[in-house]
C-alpha positions in Angstrom: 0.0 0.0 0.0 1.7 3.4 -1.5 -0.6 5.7 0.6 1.1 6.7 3.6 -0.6 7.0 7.5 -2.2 10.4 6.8 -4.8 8.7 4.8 -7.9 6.9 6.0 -9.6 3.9 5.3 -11.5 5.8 2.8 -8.2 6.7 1.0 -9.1 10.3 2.2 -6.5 12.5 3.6 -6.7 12.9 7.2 -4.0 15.9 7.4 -1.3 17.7 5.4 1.5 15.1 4.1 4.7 15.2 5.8 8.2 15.8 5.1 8.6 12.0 6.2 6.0 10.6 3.7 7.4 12.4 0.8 10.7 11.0 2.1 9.4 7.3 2.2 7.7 7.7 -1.5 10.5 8.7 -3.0 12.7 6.1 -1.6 15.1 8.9 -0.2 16.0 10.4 3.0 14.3 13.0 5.2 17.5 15.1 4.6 16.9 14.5 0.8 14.1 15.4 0.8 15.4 18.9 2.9 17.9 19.5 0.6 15.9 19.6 -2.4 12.9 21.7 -1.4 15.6 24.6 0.1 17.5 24.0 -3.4 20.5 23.0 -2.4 22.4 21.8 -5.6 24.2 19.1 -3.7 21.2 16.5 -4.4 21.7 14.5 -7.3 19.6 14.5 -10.5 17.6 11.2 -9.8 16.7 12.1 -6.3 15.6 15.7 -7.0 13.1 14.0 -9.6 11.9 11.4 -7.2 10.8 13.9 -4.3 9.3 16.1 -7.0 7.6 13.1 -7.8 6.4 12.5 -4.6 5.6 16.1 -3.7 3.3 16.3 -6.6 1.7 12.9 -6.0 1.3 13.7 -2.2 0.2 17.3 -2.9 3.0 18.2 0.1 3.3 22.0 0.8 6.3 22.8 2.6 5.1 24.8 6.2 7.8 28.0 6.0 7.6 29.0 9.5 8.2 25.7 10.6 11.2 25.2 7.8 12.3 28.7 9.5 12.1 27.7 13.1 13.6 23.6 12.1 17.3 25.3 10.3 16.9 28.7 12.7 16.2 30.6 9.8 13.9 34.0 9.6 13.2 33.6 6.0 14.7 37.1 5.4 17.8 38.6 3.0 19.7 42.2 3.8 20.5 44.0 0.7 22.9 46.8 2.3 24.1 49.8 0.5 26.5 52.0 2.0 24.6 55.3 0.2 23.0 58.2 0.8 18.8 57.9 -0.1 18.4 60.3 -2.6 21.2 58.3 -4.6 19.5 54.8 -4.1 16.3 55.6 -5.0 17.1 58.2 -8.1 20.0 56.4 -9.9 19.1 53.7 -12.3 22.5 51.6 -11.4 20.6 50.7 -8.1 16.9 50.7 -9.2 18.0 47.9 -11.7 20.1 46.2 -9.0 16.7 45.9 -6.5 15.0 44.6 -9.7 17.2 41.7 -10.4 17.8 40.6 -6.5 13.8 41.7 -5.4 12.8 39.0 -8.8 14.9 36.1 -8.0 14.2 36.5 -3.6 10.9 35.8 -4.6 10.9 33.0 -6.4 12.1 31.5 -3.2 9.7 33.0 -1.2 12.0 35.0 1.0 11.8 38.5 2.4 14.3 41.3 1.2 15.2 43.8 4.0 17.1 47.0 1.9 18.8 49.0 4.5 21.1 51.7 3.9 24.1 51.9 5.6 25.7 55.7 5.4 27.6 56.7 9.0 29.3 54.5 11.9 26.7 54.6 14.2 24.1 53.4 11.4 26.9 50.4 10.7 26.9 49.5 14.8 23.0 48.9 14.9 23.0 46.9 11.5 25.8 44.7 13.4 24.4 44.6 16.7 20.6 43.9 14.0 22.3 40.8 12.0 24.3 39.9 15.5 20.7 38.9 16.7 20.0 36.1 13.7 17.1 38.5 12.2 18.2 37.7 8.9 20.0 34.5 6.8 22.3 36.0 4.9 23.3 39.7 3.2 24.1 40.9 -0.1 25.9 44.0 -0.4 25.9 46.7 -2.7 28.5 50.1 -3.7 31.0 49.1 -1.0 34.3 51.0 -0.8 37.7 50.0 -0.4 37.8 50.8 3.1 34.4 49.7 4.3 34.9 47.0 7.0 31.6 45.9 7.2 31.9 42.9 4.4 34.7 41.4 6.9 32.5 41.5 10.5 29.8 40.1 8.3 31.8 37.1 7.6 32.9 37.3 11.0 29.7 36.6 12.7 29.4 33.9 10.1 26.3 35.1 8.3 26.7 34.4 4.2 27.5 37.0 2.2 27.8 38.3 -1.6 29.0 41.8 -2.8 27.7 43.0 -5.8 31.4 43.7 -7.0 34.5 43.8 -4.8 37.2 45.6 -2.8 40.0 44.5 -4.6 41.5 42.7 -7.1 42.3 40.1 -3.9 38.8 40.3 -2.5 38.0 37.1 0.1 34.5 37.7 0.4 32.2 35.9 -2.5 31.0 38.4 -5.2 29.5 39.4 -8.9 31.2 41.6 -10.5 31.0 43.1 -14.1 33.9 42.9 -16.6 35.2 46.5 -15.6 38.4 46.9 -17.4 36.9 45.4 -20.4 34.4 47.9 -19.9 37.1 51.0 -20.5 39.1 49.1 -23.0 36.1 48.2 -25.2 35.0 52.1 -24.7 38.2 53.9 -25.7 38.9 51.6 -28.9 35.7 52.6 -30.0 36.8 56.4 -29.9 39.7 55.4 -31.4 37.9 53.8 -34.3 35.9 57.2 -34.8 39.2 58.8 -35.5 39.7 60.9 -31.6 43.0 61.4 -30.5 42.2 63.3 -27.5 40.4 61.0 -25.3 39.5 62.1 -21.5 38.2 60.6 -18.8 35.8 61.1 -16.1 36.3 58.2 -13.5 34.4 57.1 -10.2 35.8 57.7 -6.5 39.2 55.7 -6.8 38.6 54.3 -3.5 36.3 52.2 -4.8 37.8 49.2 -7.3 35.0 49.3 -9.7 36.3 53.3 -10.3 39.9 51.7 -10.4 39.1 49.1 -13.2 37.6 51.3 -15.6 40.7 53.7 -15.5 42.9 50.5 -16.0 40.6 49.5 -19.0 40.5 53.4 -20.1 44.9 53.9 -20.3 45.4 50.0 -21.3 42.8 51.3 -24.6 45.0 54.2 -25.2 48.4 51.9 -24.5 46.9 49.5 -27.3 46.1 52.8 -29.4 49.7 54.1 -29.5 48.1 57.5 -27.5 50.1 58.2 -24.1 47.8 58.8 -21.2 47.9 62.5 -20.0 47.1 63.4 -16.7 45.3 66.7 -17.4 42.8 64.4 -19.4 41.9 62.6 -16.2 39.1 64.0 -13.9 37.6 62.0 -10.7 34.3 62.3 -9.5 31.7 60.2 -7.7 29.8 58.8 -10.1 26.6 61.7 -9.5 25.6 63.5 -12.2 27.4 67.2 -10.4 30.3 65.0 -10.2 30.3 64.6 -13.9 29.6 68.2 -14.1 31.8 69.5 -12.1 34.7 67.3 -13.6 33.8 68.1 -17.3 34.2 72.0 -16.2 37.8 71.0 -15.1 38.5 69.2 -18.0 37.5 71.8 -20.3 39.7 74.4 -18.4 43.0 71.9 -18.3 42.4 70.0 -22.1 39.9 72.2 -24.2 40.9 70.2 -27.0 39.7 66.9 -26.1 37.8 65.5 -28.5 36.1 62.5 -26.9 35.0 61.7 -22.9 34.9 58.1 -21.6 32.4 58.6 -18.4 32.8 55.8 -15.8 28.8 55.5 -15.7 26.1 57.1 -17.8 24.6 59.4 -14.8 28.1 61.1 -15.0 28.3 61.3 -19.0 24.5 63.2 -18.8 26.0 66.1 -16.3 29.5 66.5 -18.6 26.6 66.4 -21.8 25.1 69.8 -19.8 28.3 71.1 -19.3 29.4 70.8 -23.1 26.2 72.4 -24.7 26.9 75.3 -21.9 30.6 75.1 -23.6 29.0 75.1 -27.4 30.7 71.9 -27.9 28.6 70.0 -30.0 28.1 66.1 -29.4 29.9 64.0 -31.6 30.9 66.6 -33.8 33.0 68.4 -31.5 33.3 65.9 -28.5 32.3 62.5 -28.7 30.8 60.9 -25.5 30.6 57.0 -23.9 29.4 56.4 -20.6 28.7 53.2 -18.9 25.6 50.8 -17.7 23.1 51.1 -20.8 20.9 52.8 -18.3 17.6 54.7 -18.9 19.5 57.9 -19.1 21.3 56.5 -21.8 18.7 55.8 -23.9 17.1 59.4 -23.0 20.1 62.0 -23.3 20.1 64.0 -26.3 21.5 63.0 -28.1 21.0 59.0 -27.4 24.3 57.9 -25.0 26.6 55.2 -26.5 27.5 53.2 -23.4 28.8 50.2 -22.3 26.1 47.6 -20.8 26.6 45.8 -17.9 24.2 43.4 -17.0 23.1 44.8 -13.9 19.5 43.1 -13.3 21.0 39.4 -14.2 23.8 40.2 -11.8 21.4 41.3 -8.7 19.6 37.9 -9.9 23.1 36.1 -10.0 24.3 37.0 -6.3 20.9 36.4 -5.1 21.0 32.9 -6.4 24.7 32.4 -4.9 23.7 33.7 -1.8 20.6 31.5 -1.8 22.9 28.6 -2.3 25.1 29.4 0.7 21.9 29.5 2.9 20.5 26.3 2.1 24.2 24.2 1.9 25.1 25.8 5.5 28.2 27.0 7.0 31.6 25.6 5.2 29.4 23.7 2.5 30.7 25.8 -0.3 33.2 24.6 -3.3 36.7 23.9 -1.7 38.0 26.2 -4.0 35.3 28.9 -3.9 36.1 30.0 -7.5 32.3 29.4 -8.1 31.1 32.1 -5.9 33.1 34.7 -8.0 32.1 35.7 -11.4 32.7 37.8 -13.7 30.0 38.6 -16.3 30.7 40.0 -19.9 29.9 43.7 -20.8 28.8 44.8 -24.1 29.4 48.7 -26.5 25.9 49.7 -27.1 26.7 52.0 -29.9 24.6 55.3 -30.3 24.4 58.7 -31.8 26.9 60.3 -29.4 29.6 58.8 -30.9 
């Protein structure tokens, strides 16, 4: 007899099926059973079809607050991003970022917590907040190079994934975009429209994300046979005033650049302002690239060739690492760990401004 004891003699159910019975009818463990409901990957093939079998033929619906309360889990995911509100909420970067990880958290019917980490004593209560268990694991977003918060994360042995990285050395798991291809790919392209004068607006260098796109942006010119000159380099903070501000000092050092690679497209719209303000015409005079195929990209006037970076798919990608760090446990990961770091491609959207 296949039925198990929560049927009657009438072969009518007498309660909800149990993690047990889908465990006996699929000829598997309990821990099987566990494993492949939380979606581990660690269950083989066969078994993961036999307890889908048996869940579908025993109509079992996993109870969550009793999975929660069973592994001392709340359910719950912190995205944390070290940044001020008004940049969150108005910058695309981010808005697509909360897309991607929002999406794939529900699928697996968890909870997202976005808190925004900006001074010390906001950093203290988020500690003493994960200290307490209230969430499984964080995701974390923007972080500079100086921020010690991905470390005491780790520390109080909570899983974690950065939505890029630190460092080229960086210990703690992370997706990251291909940055320095991202420069590289944007500079040859200015090359190929016959510039010569090529400047650049780069992020905060604290940050590595800033870093790699001025590596890709003077290895472009190094493949070109153009020297990099320092009065054609501007820092800002990725903000559209940044990208004002350092298009202004650009013009005054180098007013005959012909070309601006911006380290994201929010910069390249404030250094578009600044050149109509200079009667510098866009391409004719300067040509302009920013990066992230955002929204603004596609609006500016003229439409913003830009470099796209996958931003959604990689809010869905750390989301699905993270999710697998939760379910395996603590030390369940690859012995290598080179599979909780990637790398996706970027791509040149070309468009008028160019």
């Amino acid at each position: 007899m296949r039925e198990g004891s929560a049927r009657g003699v009438s072969g009518q159910r007498n309660g909800r099926p149990t993690l047990e019975e889908v465990a006996a009818l699929a000829g598997v463990g309990r821990g099987t059973v566990s494993r492949v409901i939380n979606g581990s990957p660690r269950v083989s093939e066969q078994a993961r079809e036999a307890v889908a079998r048996a869940v579908a033929e025993l109509g079992y619906v996993p109870n969550q607050a009793a999975r929660a309360l069973a592994g001392n889990r709340t359910d719950a995911v912190a995205l944390v991003i070290p940044e001020a509100e008004a940049r969150v909420f108005s910058e695309p970067y981010f808005l697509d970022l909360i897309r991607g990880v929002s999406a794939e958290l529900a699928q697996a019917d968890k909870q997202l917590l976005l808190t925004l980490v900006r001074t010390e004593a906001e950093r203290r209560r988020f500690e003493q907040y994960l200290a307490a268990q209230r969430v499984d694991g964080v995701l974390l977003a923007s972080v500079h190079g100086d921020d010690p918060l991905p470390d005491r994360m780790a520390r109080l042995g909570l899983p974690v994934v950065m939505n890029g990285r630190r460092s080229e050395a960086e210990p703690v798991d992370y997706v990251d975009s291909d940055n320095v291809g991202a420069g590289r790919a944007a500079v040859a392209h200015l090359v190929a429209r016959g510039r010569g004068r090529i400047a650049t607006i780069s992020g905060p260098l604290d940050m590595y994300v800033a870093r790699a796109r001025l590596a890709g942006y003077r290895a472009g010119l190094t493949e070109a046979g153009i020297a990099p000159e320092e009065p054609l380099l501007a820092v800002a903070d990725f903000t559209e005033e940044g990208g004002r501000l350092a298009m202004r000092a650009l013009l005054e050092r180098a007013p005959g650049l012909d070309a601006v690679f911006a380290a994201s497209d929010v910069m390249a719209a404030g250094a578009r302002g600044v050149l109509r303000e200079a009667g510098r015409r866009v391409p004719e005079d300067v040509a302009l690239v920013g990066v992230d195929d955002s929204v603004v990209a596609r609006l500016m006037d003229p439409p913003l060739t830009s470099v796209r970076q996958p931003i959604e798919e990689m809010g869905r990608t750390m989301t699905r690492l993270l999710l697998q760090k939760i379910a395996e446990g603590p030390g369940a990961g690859p012995a290598a760990g080179e599979e909780q770091r990637r790398v996706l491609p970027t791509e040149l959207i070309v468009r008028d401004s160019s």
